[in-house]
C-alpha positions as CSV (number, residue, x, y, z in Angstrom):
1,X,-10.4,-13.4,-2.2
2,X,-9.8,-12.9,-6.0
3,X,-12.1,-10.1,-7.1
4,X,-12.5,-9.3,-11.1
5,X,-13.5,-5.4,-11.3
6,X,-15.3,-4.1,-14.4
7,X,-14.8,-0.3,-14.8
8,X,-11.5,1.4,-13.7
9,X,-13.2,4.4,-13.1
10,X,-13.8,6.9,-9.8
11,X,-15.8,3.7,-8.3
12,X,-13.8,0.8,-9.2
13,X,-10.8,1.9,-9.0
14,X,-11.6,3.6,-5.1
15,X,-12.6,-0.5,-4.4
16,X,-9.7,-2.1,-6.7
17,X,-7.5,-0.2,-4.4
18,X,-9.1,-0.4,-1.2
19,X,-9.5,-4.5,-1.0
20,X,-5.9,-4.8,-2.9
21,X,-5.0,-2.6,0.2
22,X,-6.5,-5.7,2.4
23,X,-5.0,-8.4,0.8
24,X,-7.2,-9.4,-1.9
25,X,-6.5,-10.0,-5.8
26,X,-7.9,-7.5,-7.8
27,X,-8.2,-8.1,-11.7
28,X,-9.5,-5.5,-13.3
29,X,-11.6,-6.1,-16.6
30,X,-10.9,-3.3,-19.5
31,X,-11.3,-3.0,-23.0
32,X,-8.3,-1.7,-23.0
33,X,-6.0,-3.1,-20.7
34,X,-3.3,-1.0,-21.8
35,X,-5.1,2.3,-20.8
36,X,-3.4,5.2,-18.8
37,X,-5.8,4.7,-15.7
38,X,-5.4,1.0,-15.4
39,X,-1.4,0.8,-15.7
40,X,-2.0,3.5,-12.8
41,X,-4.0,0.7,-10.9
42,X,-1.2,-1.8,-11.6
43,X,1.3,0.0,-9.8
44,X,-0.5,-2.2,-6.3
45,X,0.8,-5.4,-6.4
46,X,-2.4,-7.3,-6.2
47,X,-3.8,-5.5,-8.9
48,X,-3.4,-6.9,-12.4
49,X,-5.3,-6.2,-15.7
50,X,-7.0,-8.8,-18.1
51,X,-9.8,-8.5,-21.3
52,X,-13.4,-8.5,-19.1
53,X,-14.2,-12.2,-20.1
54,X,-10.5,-13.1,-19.1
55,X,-10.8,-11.1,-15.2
56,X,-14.5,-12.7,-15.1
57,X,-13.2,-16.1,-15.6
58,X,-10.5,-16.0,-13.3
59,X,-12.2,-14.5,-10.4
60,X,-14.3,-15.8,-7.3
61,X,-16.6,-12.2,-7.7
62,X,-17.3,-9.8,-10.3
63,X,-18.1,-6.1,-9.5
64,X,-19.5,-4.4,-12.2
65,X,-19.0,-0.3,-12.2
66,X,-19.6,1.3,-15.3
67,X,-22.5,3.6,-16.7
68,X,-25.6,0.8,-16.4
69,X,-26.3,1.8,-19.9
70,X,-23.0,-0.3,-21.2
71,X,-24.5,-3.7,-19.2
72,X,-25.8,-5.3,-22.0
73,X,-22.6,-5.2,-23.7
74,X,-20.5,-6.0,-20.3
75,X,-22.7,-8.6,-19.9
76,X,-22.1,-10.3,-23.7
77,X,-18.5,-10.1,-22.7
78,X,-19.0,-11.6,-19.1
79,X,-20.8,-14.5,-20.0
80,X,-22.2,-17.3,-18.4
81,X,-21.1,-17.1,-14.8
82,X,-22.9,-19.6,-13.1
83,X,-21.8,-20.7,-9.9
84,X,-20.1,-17.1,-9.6
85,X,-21.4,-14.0,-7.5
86,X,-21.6,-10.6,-9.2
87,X,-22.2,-7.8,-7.4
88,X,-23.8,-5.0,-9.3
89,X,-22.3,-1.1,-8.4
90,X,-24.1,0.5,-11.4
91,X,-26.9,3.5,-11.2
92,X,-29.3,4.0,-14.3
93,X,-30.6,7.2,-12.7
94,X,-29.3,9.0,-15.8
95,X,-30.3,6.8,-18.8
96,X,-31.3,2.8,-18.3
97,X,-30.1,0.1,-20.5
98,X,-33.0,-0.9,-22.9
99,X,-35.5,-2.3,-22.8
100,X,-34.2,-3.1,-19.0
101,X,-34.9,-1.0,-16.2
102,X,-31.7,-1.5,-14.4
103,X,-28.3,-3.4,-14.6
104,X,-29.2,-5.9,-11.8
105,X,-32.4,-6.7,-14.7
106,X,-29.6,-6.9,-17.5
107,X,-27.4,-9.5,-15.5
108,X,-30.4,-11.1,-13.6
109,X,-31.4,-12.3,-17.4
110,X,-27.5,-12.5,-19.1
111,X,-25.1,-13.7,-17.0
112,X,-27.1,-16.3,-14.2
113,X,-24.8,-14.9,-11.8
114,X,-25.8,-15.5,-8.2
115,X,-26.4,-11.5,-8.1
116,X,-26.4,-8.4,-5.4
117,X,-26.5,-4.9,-5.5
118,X,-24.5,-3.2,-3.7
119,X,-22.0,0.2,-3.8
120,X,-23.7,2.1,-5.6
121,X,-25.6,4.5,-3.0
122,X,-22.4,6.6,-2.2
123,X,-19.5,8.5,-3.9
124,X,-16.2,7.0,-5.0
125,X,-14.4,9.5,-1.9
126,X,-16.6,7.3,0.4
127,X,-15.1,4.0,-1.4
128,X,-11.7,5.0,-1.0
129,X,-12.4,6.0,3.0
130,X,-15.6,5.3,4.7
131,X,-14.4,6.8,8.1
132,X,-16.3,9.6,9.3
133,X,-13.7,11.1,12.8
134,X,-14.4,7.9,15.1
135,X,-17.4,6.4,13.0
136,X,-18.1,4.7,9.7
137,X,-20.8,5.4,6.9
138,X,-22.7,2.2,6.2
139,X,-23.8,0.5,3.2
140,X,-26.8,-1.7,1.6
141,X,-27.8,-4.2,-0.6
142,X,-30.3,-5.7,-2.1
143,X,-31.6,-9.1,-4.4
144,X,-32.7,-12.6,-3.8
145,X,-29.2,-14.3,-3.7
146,X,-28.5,-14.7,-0.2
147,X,-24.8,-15.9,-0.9
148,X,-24.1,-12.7,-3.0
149,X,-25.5,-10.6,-0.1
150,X,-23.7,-12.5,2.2
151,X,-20.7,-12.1,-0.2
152,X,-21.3,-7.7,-0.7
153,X,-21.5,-7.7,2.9
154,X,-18.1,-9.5,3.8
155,X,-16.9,-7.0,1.0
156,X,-18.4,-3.7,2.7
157,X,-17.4,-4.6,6.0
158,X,-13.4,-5.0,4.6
159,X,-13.6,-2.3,2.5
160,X,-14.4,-0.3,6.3
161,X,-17.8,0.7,6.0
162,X,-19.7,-0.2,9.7
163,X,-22.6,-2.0,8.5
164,X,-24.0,-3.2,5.3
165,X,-28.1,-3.3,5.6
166,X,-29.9,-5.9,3.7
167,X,-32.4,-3.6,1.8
168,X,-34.5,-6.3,0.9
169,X,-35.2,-8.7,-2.4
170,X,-35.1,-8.0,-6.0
171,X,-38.5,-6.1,-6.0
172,X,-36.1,-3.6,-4.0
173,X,-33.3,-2.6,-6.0
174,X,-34.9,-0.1,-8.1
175,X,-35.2,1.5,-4.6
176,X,-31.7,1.4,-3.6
177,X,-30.9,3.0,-7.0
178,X,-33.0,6.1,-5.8
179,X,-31.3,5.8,-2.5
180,X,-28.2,6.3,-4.5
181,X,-29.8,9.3,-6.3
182,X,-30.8,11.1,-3.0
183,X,-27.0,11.2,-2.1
184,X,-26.3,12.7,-5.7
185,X,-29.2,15.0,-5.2
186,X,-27.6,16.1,-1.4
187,X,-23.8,16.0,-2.8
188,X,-24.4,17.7,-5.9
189,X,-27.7,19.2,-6.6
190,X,-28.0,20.7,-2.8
191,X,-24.7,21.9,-2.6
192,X,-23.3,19.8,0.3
193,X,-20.6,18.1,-1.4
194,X,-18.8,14.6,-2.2
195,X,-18.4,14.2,1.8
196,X,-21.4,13.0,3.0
197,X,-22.9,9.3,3.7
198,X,-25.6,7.7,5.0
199,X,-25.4,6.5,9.0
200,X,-28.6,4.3,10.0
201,X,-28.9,5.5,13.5
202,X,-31.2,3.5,16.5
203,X,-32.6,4.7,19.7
């Protein structure tokens, strides 16, 4: 799968690296393709670099992981991407893009991208190695595209998390973001640090 990353940062460079490690393409979109941390990604030899409209363009899936605040700008440089998937990383648990509440709101309305949320509930460490000794954290998602769920799903499960849960529609995704905050709250706030995830467990 060809897979256009937007944000070369803790999260999308953990995923960049992780599927390239699986055999997929990986372009990642950058303002500046020439910066230090994206020629560090380059040196995989699926990974390549490209403007963001350029890595959009030429990709089956966009994953967008940068602060949400910056999606209504990502999203003028996106596009239209109909017909594509985009699956949106992004937290605004820290300050929202206005007047949106959420990223998933800014590209719902910008991009007409068949759109999912999805990786944004956990830290980068847990991108990079989901494995927990002989078990694996899960994963969720959430939004009314049943092809990009479909799609974040196939992506959790290769990048080796055990189970991606479907969290439910649009109306939900607000609610995944505070799932994502919970983990920041145990990680960072509480003290337990960057290597915990969330396990759904069933009797």
């Amino acid at each position: 799968m060809k897979i256009a990353i937007i944000g070369h940062g803790n999260v999308g460079g953990a995923l960049a690296r992780n599927w390239a490690d699986k055999g997929n393409e990986i372009i990642i979109g950058a303002r500046n393709p020439e910066d230090a941390r994206v020629l560090r990604l380059l040196e995989h030899r699926l990974i390549e670099a490209a403007t963001i409209a350029e890595a959009a363009q030429a990709a089956e899936v966009v994953l967008v992981a940068t602060p949400a605040h910056a999606s209504v700008a990502i999203a003028d440089q996106l596009g239209d991407l109909s017909g594509k998937v985009l699956i949106d990383a992004t937290n605004a648990v820290t300050k929202a893009p206005d007047p949106y509440p959420t990223a998933f709101h800014v590209f719902r309305d910008l991009t007409r991208a068949e759109l999912a949320k999805c990786f944004n509930t956990t830290g980068f460490e847990n991108m990079q190695n989901p494995r927990y000794g002989d078990t694996a954290a899960d994963m969720f998602v959430a939004g009314d595209s049943a092809r990009a769920k479909e799609t974040a799903q196939l992506l959790s499960k290769a990048a080796g998390f055990a189970e991606c849960y479907d969290f439910g529609g649009e109306d939900r995704v607000q609610a995944l973001e505070h799932l994502a905050y919970a983990w920041i709250n145990l990680a960072i706030f509480q003290g337990m640090g960057r290597d915990i995830a969330f396990k759904i467990l069933k009797r």
